[in-house]
Backbone atoms as SQL, in Angstrom:
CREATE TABLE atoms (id INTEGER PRIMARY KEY, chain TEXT, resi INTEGER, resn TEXT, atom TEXT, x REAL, y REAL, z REAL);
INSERT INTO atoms VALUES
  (1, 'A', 1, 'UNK', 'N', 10.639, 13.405, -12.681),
  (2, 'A', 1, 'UNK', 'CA', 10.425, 12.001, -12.413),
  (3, 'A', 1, 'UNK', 'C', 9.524, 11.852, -11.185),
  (4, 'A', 2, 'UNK', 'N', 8.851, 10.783, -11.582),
  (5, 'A', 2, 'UNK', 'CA', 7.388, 10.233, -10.398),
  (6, 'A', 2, 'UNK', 'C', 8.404, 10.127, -9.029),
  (7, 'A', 3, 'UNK', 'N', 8.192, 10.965, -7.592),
  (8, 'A', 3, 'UNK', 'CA', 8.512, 10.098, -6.538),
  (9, 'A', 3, 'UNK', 'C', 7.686, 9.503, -5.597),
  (10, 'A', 4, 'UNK', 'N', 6.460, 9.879, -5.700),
  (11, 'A', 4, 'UNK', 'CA', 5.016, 8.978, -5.274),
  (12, 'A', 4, 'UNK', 'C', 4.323, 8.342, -5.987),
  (13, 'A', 5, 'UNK', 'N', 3.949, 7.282, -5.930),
  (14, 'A', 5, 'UNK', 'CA', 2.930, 6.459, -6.598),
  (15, 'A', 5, 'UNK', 'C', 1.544, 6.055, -5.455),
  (16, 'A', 6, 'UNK', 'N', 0.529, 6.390, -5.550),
  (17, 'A', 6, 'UNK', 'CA', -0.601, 6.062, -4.612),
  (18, 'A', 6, 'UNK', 'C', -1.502, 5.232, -5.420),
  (19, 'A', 7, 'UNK', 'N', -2.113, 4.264, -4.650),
  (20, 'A', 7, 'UNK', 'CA', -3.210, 3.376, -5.119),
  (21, 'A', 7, 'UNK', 'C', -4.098, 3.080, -4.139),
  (22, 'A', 8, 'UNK', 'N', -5.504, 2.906, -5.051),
  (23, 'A', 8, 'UNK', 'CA', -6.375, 2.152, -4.080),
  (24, 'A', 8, 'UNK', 'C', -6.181, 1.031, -4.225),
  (25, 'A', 9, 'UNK', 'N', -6.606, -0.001, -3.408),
  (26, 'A', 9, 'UNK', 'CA', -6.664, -1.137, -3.284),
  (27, 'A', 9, 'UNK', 'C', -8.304, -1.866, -3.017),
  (28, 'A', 10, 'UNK', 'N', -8.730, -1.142, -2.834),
  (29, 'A', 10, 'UNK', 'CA', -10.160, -2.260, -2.806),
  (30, 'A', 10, 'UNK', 'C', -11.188, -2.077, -4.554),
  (31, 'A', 11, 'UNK', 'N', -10.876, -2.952, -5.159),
  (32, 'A', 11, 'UNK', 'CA', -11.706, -2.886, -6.239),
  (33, 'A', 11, 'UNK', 'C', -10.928, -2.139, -7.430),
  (34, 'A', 12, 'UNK', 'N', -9.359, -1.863, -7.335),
  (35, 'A', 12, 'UNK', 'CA', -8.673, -1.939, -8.147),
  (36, 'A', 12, 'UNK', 'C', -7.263, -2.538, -8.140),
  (37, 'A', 13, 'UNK', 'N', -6.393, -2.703, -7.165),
  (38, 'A', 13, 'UNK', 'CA', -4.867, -3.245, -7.089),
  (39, 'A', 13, 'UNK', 'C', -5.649, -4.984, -6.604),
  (40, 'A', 14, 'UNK', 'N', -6.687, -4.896, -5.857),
  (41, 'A', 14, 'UNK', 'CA', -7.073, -5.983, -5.231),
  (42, 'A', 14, 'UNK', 'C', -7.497, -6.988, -5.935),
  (43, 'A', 15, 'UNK', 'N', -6.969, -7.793, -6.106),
  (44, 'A', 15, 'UNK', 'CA', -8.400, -8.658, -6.894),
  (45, 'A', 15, 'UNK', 'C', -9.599, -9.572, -6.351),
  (46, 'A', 16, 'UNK', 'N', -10.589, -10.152, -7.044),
  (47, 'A', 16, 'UNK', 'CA', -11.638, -10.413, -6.315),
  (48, 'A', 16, 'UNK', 'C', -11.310, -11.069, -4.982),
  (49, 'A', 17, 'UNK', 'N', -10.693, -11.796, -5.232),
  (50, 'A', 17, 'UNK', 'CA', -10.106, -12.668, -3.665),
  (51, 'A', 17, 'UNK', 'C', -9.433, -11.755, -3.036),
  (52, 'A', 18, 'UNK', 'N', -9.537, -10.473, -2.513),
  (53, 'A', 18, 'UNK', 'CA', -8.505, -9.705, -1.739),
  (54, 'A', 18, 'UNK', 'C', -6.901, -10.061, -1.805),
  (55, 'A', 19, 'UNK', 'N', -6.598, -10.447, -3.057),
  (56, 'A', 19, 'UNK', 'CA', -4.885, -10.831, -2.895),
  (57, 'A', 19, 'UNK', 'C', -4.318, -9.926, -4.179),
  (58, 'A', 20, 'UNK', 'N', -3.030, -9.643, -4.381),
  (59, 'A', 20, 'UNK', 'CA', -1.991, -9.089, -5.248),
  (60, 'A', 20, 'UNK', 'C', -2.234, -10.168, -6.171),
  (61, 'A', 21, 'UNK', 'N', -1.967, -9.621, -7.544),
  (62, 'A', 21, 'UNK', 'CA', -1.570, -10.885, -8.353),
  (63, 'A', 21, 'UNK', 'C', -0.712, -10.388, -8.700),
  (64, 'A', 22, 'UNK', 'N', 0.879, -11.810, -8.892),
  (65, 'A', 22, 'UNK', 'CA', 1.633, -11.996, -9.494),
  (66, 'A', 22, 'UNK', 'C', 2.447, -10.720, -10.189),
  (67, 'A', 23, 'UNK', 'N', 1.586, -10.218, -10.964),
  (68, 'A', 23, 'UNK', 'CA', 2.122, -8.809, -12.314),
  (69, 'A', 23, 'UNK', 'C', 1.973, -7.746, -11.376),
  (70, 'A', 24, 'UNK', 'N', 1.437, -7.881, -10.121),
  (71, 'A', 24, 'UNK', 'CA', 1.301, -6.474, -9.912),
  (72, 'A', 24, 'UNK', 'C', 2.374, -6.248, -8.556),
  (73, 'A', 25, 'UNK', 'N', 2.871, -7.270, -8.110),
  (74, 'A', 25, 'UNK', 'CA', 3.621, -7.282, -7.045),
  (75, 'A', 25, 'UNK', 'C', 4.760, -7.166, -7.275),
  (76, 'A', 26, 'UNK', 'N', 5.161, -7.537, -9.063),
  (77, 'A', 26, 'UNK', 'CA', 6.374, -7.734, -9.586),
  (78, 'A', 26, 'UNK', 'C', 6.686, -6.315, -10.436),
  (79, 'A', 27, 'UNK', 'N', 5.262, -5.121, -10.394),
  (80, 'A', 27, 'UNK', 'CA', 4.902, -3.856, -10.777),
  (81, 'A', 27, 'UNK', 'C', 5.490, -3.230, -9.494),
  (82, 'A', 28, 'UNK', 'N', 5.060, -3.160, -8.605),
  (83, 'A', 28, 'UNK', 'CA', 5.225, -2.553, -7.385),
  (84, 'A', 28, 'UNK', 'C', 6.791, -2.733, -6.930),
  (85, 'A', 29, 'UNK', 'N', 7.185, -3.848, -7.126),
  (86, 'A', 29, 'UNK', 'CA', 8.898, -4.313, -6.535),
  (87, 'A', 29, 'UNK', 'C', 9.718, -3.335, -7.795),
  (88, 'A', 30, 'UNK', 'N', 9.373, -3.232, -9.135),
  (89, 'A', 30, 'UNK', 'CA', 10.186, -2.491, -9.971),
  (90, 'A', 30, 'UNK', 'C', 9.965, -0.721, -9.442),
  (91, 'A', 31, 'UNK', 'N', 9.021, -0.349, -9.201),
  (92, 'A', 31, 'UNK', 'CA', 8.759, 0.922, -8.671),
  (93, 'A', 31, 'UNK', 'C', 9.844, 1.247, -7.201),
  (94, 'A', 32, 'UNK', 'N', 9.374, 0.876, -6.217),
  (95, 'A', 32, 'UNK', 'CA', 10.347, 0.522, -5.298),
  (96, 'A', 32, 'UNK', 'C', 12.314, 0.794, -5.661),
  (97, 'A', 33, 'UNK', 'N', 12.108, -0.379, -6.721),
  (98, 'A', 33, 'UNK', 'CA', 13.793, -0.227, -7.394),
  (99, 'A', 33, 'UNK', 'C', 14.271, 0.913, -7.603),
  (100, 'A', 34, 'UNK', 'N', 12.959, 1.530, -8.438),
  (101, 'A', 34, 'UNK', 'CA', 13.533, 2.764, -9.059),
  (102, 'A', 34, 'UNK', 'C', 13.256, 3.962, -7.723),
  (103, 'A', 35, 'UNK', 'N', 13.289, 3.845, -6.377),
  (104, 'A', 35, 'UNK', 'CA', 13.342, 4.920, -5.175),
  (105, 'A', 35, 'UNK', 'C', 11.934, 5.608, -5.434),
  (106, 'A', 36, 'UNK', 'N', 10.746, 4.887, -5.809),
  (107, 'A', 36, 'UNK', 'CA', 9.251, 5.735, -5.835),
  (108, 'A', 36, 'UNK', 'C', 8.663, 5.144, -4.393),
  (109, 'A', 37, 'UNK', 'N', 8.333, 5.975, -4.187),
  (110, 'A', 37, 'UNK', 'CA', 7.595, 6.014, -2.407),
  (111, 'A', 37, 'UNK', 'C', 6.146, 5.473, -2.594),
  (112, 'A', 38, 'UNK', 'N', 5.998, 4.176, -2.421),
  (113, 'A', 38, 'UNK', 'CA', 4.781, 3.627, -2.344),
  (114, 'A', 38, 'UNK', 'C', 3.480, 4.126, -1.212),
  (115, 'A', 39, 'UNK', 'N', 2.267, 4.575, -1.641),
  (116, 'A', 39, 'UNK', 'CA', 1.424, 4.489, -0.512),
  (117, 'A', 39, 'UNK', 'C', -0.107, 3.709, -1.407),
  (118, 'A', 40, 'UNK', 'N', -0.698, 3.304, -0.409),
  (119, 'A', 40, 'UNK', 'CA', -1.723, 2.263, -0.614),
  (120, 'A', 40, 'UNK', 'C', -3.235, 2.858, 0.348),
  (121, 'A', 41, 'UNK', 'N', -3.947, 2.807, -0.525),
  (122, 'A', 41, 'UNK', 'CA', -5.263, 3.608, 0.233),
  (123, 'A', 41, 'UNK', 'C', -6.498, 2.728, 0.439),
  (124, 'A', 42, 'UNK', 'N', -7.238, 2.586, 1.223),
  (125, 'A', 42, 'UNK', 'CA', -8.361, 1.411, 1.418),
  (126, 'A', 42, 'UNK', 'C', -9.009, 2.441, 2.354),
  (127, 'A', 43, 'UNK', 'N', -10.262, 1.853, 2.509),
  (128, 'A', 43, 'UNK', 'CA', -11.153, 2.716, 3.553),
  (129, 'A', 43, 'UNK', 'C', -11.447, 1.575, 4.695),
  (130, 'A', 44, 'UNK', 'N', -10.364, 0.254, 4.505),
  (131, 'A', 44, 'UNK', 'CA', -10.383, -0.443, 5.453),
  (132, 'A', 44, 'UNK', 'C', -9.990, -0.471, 6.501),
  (133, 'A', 45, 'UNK', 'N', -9.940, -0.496, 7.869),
  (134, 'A', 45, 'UNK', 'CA', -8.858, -0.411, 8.993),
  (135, 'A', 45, 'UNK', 'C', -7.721, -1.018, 8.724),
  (136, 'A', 46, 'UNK', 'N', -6.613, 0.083, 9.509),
  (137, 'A', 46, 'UNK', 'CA', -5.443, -0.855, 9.334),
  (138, 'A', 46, 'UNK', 'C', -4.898, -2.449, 9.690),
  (139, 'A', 47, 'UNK', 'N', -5.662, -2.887, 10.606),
  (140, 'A', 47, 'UNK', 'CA', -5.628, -4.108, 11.043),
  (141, 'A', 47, 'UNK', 'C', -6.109, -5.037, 9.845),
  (142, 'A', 48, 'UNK', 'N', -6.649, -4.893, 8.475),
  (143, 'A', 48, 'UNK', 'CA', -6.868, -5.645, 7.932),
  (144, 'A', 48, 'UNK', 'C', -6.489, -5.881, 6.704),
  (145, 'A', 49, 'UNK', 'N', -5.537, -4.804, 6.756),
  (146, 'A', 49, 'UNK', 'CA', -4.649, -4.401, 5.422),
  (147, 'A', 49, 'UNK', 'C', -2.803, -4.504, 6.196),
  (148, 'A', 50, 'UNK', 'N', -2.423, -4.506, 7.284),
  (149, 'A', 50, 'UNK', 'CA', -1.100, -4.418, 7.075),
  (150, 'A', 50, 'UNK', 'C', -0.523, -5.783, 7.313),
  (151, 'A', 51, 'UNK', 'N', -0.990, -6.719, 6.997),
  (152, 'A', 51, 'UNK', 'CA', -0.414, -8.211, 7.119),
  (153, 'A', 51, 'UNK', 'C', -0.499, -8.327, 5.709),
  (154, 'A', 52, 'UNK', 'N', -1.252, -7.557, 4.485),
  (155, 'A', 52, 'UNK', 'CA', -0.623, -7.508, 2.991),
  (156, 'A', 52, 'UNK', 'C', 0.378, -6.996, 2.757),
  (157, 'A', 53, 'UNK', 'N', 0.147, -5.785, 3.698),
  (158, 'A', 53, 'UNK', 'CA', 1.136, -5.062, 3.095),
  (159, 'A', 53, 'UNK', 'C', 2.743, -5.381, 3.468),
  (160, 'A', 54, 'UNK', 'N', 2.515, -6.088, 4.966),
  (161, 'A', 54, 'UNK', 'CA', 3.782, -6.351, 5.455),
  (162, 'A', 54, 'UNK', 'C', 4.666, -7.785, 4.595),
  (163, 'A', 55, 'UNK', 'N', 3.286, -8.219, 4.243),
  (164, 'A', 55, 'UNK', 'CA', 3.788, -9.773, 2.797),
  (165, 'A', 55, 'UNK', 'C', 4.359, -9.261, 1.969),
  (166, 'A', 56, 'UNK', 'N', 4.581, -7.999, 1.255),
  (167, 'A', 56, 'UNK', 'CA', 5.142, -7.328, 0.013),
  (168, 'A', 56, 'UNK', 'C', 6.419, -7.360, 0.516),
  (169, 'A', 57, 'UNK', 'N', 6.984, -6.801, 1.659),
  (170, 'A', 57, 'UNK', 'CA', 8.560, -6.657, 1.662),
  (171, 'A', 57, 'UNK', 'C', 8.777, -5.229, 1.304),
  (172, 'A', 58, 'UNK', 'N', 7.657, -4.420, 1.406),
  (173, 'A', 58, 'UNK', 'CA', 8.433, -3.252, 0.346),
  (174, 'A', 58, 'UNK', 'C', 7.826, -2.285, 1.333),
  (175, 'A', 59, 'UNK', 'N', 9.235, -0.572, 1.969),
  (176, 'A', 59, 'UNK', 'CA', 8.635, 0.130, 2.529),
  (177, 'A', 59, 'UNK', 'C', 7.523, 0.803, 1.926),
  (178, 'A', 60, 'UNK', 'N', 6.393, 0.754, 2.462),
  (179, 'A', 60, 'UNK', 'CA', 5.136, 1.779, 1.854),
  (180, 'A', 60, 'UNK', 'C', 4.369, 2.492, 3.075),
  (181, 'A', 61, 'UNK', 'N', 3.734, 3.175, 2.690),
  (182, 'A', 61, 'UNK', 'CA', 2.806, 4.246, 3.542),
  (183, 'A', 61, 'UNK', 'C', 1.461, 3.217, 3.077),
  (184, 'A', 62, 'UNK', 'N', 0.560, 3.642, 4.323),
  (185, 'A', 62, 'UNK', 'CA', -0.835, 3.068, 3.956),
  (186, 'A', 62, 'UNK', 'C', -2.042, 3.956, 4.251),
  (187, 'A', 63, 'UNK', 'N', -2.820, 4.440, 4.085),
  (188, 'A', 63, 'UNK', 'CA', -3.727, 5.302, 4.284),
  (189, 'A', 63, 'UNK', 'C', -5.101, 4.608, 4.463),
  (190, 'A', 64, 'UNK', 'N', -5.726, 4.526, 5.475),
  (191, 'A', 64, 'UNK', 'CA', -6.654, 4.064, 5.810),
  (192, 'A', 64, 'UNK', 'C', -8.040, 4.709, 6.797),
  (193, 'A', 65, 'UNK', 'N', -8.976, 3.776, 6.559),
  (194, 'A', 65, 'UNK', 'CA', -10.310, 4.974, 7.201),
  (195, 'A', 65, 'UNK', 'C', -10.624, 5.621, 6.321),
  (196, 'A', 66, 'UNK', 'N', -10.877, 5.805, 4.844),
  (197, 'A', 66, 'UNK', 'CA', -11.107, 6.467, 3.999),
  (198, 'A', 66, 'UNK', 'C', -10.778, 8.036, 4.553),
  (199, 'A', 67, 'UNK', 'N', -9.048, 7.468, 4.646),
  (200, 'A', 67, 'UNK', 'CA', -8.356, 8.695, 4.340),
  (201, 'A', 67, 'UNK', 'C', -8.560, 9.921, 5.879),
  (202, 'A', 68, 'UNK', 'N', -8.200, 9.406, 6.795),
  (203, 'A', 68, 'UNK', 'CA', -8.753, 9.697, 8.078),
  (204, 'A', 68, 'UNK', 'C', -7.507, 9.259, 8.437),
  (205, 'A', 69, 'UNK', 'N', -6.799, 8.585, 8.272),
  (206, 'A', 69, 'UNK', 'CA', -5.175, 7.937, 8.664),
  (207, 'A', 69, 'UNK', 'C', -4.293, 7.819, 7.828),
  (208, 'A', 70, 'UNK', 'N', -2.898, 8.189, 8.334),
  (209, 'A', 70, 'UNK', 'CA', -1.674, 7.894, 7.561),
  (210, 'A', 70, 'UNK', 'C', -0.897, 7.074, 8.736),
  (211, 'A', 71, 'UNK', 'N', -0.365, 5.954, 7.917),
  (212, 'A', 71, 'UNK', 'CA', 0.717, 5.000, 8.426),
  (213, 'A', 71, 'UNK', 'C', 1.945, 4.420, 7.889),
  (214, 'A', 72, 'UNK', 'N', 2.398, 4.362, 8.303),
  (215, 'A', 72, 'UNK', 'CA', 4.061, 4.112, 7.609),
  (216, 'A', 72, 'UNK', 'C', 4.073, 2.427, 7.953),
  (217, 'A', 73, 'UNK', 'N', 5.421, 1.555, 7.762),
  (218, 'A', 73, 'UNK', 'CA', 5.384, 0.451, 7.699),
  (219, 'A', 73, 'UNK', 'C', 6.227, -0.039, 9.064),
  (220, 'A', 74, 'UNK', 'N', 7.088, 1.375, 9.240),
  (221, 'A', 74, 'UNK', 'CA', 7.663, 1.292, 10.133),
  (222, 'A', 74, 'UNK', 'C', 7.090, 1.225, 11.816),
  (223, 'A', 75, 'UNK', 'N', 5.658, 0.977, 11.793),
  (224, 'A', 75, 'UNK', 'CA', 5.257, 1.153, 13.025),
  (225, 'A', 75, 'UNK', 'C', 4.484, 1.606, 13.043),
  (226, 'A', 76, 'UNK', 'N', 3.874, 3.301, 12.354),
  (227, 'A', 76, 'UNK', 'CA', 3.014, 3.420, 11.790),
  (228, 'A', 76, 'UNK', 'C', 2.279, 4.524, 12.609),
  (229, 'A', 77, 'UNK', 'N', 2.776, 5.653, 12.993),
  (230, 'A', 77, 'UNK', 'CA', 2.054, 6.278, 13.832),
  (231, 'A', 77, 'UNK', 'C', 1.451, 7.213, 13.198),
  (232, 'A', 78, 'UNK', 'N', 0.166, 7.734, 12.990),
  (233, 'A', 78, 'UNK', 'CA', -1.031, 8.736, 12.604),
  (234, 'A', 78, 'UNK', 'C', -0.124, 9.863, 12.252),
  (235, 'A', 79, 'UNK', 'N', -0.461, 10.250, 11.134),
  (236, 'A', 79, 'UNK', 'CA', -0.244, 11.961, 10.837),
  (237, 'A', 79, 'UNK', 'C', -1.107, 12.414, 10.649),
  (238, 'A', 80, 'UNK', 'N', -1.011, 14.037, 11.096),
  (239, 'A', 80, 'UNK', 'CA', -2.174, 14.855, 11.558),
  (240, 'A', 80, 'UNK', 'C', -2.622, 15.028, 9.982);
C-alpha cells in the first residue's frame, strides 16, 4: 500500500487561477484519511505556497526551489 503521494502543483494540481478545485481537495482529504503522507512540489518559494497549503488543514511536506528544499507544515525546517 501507497504511503507517499507527491505532486506538482504548478500546471497540474493548480488550476489556472492558482487555487485547488473542489474534487481535488476532497481527493487529497480522502488520501490523508487513509494515513498517506502528502508532499507538494513547486519551484516556487515557500512564502508563496504555504498559506495554500496551510488552507488545506492537512499535515503535508512541501518541497520547494525546484527541489532545493524540504519543509514540513509543522514549521518547516530544511532537510539536507
Amino acid at each position: 500500500m501507497a504511503r507517499l503521494a507527491a505532486f506538482d502543483m504548478d500546471g497540474t494540481l493548480l488550476m489556472p487561477d492558482h487555487r485547488l478545485g473542489d474534487r481535488t481537495i476532497a481527493v487529497l482529504k480522502r488520501l490523508r484519511e487513509r494515513n498517506i503522507t502528502l508532499t507538494f512540489a513547486t519551484g516556487r518559494h515557500v512564502l508563496e505556497m504555504r498559506p495554500l497549503i496551510e488552507s488545506l488543514s492537512l499535515n503535508a511536506y512541501l518541497i520547494t526551489g525546484n527541489g532545493t528544499r524540504l519543509h514540513s507544515q509543522q514549521g518547516g525546517s530544511d532537510a539536507p
